[in-house]
N, C-alpha and C positions, 0 to 999 in steps of 0.2 A: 937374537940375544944382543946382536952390538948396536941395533937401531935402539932398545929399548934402553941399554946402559947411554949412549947419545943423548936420546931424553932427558935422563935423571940427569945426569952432566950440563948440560943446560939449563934445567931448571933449576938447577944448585945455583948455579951461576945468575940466571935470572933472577930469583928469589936474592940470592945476599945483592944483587944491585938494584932491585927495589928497596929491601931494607935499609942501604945505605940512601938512597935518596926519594924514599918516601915509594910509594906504587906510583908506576910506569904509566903516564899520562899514553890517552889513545886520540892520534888525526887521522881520521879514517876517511878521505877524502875520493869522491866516486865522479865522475863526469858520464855526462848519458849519451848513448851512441858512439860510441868512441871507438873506431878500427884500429888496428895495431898497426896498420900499416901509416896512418896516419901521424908518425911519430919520428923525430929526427934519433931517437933509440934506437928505433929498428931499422933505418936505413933509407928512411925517405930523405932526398936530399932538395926536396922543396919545402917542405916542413919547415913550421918556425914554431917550435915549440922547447924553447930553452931550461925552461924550469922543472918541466917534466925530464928532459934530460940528464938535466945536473941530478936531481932525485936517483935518477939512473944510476947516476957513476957514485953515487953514495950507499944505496940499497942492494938489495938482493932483487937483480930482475927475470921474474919467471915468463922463459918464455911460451910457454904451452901449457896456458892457463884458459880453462875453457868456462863458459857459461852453463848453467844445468836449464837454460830457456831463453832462449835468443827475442826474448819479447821483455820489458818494464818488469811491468807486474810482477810475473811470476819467478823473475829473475832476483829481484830484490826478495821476495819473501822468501824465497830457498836461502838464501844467506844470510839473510838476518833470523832466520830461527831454525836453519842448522839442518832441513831436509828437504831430502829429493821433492820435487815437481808431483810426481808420482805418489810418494807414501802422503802426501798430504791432499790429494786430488787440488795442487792450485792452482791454476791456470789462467785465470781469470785475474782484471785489473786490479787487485786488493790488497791487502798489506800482509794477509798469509793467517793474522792473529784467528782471522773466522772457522779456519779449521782446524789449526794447532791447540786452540785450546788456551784459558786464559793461564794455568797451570806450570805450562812451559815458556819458561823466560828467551825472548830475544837476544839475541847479544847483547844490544846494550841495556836492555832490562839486566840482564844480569852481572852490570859493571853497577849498576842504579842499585840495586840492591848488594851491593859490596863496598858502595860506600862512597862511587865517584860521581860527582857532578855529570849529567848527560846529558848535550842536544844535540837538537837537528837544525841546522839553518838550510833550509829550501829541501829538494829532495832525495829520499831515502829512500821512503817506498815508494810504492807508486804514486806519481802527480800526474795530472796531465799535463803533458804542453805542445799546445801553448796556452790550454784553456785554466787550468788552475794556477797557471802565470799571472795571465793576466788578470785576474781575480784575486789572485793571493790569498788562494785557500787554501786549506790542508790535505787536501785531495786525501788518500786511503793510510791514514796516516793511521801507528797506533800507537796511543798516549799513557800508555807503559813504558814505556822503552823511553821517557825521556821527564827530566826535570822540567828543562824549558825546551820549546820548541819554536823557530821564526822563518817564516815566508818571506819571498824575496820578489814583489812582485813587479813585474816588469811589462810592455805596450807591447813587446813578439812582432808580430806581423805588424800590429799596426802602428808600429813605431815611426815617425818622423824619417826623410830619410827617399831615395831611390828605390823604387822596390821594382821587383818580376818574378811574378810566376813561371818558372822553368817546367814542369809539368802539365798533361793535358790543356795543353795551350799554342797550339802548333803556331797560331799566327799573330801571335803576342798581346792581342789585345785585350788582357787581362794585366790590371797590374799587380796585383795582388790577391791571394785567399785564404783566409783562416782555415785551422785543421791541422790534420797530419799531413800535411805537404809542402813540396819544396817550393815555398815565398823565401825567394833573395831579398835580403832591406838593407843597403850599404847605408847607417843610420847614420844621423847627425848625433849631436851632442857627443857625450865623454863616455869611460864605463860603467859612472854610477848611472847611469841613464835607462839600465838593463839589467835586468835578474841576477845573472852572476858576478855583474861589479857588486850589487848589493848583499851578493853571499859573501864575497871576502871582505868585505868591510867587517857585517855583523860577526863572522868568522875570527877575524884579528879582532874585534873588540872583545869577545868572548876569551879569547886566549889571553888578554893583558888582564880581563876580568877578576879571570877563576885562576893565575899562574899560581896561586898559593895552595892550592888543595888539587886533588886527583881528578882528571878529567878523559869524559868519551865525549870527545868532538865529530859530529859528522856532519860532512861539507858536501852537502849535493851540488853541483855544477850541471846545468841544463843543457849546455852547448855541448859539443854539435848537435844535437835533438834538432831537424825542423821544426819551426822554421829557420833560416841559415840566418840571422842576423847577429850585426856586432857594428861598432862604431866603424866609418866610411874607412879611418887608416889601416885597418888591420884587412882591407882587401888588398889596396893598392901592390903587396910583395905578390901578390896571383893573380897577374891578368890572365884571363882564360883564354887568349887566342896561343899562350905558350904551353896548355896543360895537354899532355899527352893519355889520352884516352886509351883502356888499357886493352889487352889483346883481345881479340874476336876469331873464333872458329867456325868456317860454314856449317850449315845445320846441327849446330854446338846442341841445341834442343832435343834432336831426335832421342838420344839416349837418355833422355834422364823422364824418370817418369811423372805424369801429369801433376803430381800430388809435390816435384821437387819443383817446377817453376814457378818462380816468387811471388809473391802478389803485386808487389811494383816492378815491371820491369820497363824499358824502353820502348816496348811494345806498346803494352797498356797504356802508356804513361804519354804518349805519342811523341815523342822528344830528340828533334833532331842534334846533330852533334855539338852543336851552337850551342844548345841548352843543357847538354852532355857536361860539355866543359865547363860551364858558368856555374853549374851544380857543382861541382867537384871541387872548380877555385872559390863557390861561397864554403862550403865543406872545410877547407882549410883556415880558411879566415875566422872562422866560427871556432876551429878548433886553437888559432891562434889568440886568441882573445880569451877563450878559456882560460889556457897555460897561462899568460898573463897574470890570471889573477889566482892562478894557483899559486905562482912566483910571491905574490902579495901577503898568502895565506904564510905559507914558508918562510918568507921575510921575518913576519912578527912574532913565531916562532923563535927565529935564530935570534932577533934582537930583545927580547923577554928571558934570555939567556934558559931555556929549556928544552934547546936539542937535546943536552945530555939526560934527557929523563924523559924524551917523547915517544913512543913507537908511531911511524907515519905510513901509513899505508895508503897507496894510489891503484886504483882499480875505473873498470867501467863495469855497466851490468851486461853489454853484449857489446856485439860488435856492427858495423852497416856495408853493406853493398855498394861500391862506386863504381858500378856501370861493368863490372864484373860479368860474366854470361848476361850481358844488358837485364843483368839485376841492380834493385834499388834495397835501401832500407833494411831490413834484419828478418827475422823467422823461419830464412833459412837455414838447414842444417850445415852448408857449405862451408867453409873456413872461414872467410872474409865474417860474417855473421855471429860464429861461437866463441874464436878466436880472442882472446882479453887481453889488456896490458896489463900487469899485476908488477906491484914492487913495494915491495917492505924492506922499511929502514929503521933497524932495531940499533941503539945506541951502543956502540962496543963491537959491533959487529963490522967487518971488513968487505968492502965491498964485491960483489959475486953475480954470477949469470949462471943459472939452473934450469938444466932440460928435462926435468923432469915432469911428469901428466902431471898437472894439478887440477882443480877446482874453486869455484869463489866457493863453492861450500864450506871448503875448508879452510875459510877464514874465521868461521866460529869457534872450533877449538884451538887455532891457533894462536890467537890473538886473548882468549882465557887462558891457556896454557901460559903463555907470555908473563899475566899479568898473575899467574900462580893462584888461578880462582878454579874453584871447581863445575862444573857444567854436566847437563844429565844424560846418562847412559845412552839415552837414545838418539843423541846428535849424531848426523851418517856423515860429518865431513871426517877429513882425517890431518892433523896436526901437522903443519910444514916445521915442525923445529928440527927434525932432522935433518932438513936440508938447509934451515939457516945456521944450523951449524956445519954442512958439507954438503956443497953446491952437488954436488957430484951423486949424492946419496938420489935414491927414487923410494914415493912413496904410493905410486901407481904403477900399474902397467901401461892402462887408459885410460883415456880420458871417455866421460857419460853425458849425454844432454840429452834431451828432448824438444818437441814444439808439438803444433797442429793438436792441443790441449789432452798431452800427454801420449799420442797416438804413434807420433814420428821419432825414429830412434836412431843416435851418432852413437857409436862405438870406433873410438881413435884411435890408433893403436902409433907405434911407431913407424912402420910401414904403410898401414894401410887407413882409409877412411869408408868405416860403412853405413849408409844409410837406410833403415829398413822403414817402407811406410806401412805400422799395421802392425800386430805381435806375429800375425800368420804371415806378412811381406806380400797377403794380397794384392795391395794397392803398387807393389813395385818394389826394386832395390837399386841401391847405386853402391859399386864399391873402386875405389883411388888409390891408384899406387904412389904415391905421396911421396916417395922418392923419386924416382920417374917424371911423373905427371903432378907435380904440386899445386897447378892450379887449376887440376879437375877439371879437365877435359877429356878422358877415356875414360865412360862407365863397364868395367870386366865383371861387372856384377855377372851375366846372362853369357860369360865366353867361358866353354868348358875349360878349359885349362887352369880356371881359378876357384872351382866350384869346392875345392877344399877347405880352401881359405873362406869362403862364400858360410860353409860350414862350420868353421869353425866358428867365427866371428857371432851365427847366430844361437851356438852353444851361448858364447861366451854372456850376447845377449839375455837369456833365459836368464841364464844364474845370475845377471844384475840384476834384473827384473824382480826376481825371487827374494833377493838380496833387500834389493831397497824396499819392498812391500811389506820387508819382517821388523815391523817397529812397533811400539808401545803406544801406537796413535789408534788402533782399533779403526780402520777404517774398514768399509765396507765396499770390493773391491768387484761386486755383482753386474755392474753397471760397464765396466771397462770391459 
């Protein structure tokens, strides 16, 4: 009863400060690959990411915000049309519109049809990069959801500049390689020289454009996404002979089952510590040059005098492995992988840190909710205004993901992290005493002593399963 009266409270209040200053512009702004830990927020203290910061100490920052797909694709179309992985079979690299149906509006489709100006500069849904980078095409875009749309394209890899292949390269004589991998390019020239200088430009040009009428702005940022390139300065604060590589356990593998070890790891990857650390100090620099031009986005913002009527929202679509269990890259269920930075700054609102489970799914209803629009019954996120109005309030118990195309299953709890691969757990289980052991290294999935909890967790399982397959999308679930 008192989260539900919260609500109306809120939106009373939402609603009369829309009406006093027209409907609540949206900057919805996402950077791709982005770890939490990569963030002077959360306590990295080689980080140089100032803007994302300051955003911090303004907003509401959630820290146990998770992905519902540690992969692009299928990460972006759970959030932008408001369902599980699961009830929409998405998995695959696409924009989500192919099985949702043209019927059911996007997020931003349904700011577009409410009457605000909506685009996309660079990516939202799934792009490739670095291939539809550097083509500057629209990769699995869907042209509903937006008035205008603009690509930002940019050379990636083979940008001007120093480069090294730090992967499957043991004896460097590779200087570079297109793809999904780690090519370092310490580049020449400036920011506009590169993708996401060109998103914040287009970005603040669109904000000084449209400042007179209602607007969904969404800011794809490519960085840190492999490949690791940014202008040569933004390496120089990370020489890698000071970057500290992070813990290692002997035979850390044995326990986790085949279906949990990553697909890049150190192994694979052949990559001795040299190329350990140069990956992790390009990783930063990349991530440094992002924030940069977030700062830029946010500038023209504050200087177009419409903070007081913005909601800004900073998110990634998953998180990446930095040499973690000599993991790389994302898809695993692990922490480093699901793990998001989220933070929403609603104007009027007092700055806050909120531990409660959340979701990017439930950025769909929240940010409707926000804007006092209405949105359809079968959207599975669940609305954060309860907690933007009391940090302290929870609107989970757990947190839900998936991967390995819908197969592999996180159920987060506050205590515990459990991993099932399989609905039956044939394939294996992992389970994390997350107080204890937070960075998952004892699997007690298989030690009796926890086999209740082991129990429990796959109760708990089942009834999300159940849960999230009970939607108005008629899929046909024979196949799973």
């Amino acid at each position: 009863m008192r989260k539900h009266l919260l609500i109306s409270l809120f939106l009373i209040a939402t609603t009369s400060f829309a009406q006093q200053r027209k409907k609540p512009n949206i900057l919805f702004i996402i950077s791709d690959d982005l770890t939490t830990t990569a963030l002077g927020v959360n306590g990295n203290k080689i980080a140089h990411t100032p803007a994302i910061d300051q955003l911090a100490k303004e907003g509401t920052v959630f820290t146990h915000a998770y992905t519902q797909y540690p992969v692009c694709g299928p990460s972006r179309a759970s959030f932008m049309f408001g369902y599980y992985p699961n009830a929409t079979q998405t998995y695959g690299y696409v924009s989500g519109r192919e099985n949702v149906g043209k019927d059911r509006p996007s997020i931003a489709e349904l700011f577009k049809k409410n009457g605000y100006y909506t685009a996309r500069v660079s990516k939202i849904y799934h792009m490739g990069v670095p291939i539809d980078i550097e083509t500057g095409s629209d990769g699995q875009d869907d042209p509903a959801s937006w008035t205008d749309k603009f690509n930002s394209q940019g050379p990636e890899w083979k940008a001007d500049g120093k480069a090294e292949l730090v992967q499957n390269n043991p004896d460097g004589s590779i200087e570079r390689k297109g793809g999904n991998v780690m090519t370092i390019v310490k580049a020449t020239g400036d920011d506009l020289a590169h993708s996401d200088g060109k998103t914040a430009e287009k970005a603040s040009e669109l904000i000084q454009k449209h400042k007179d009428e209602p607007f969904f702005l969404a800011v794809g940022f490519v960085r840190p996404h492999v490949p690791f390139v940014a202008p040569e300065s933004y390496f120089e604060p990370f020489p890698h002979q000071e970057i500290k590589l992070p813990k290692q356990v002997e035979n850390d593998w044995d326990d986790i089952p085949e279906r949990g070890i990553n697909y890049v790891t150190s192994v694979n990857a052949d990559m001795n510590p040299v190329q350990k650390q140069k990956a992790i100090a390009a990783y930063y620099a990349s991530v440094s040059y992002m924030d940069t031009q977030v700062g830029k986005v946010l500038k023209t913002l504050k200087d177009e005098g419409l903070e007081d009527n913005t909601i800004v929202i900073f998110t990634s679509d998953h998180g990446f492995h930095l040499d973690e269990h000599e993991f790389w890259m994302k898809v695993s269920l692990h922490e480093e992988s699901v793990l998001v930075p989220l933070i929403i700054k609603v104007p009027g609102k007092k700055p806050a840190v909120a531990n409660s489970f959340t979701e990017l799914l439930d950025l769909y209803p929240t940010l409707a909710d926000l804007a006092g629009l209405d949105y359809p019954e079968g959207v599975q996120g669940k609305s954060l205004i309860p907690i933007l109005e009391n940090p302290e309030t929870k609107v989970r118990d757990f947190a839900f993901s998936v991967s390995q195309e819908g197969k592999s299953f996180l159920i987060r709890t506050p205590d515990f992290a459990f991993i099932q691969y399989d609905e039956d757990g044939a394939s294996g289980m992992e389970l994390y005493d997350m107080k204890n052991d937070p960075e998952q290294f004892i699997n007690l999935a298989k030690n009796p002593a926890y086999s209740c909890i082991v129990d429990e967790l796959q109760s708990k399982l089942r009834v999300k399963l159940k849960e999230v397959r009970s939607n108005d999308l008629e899929i046909n679930y024979s196949k799973q």
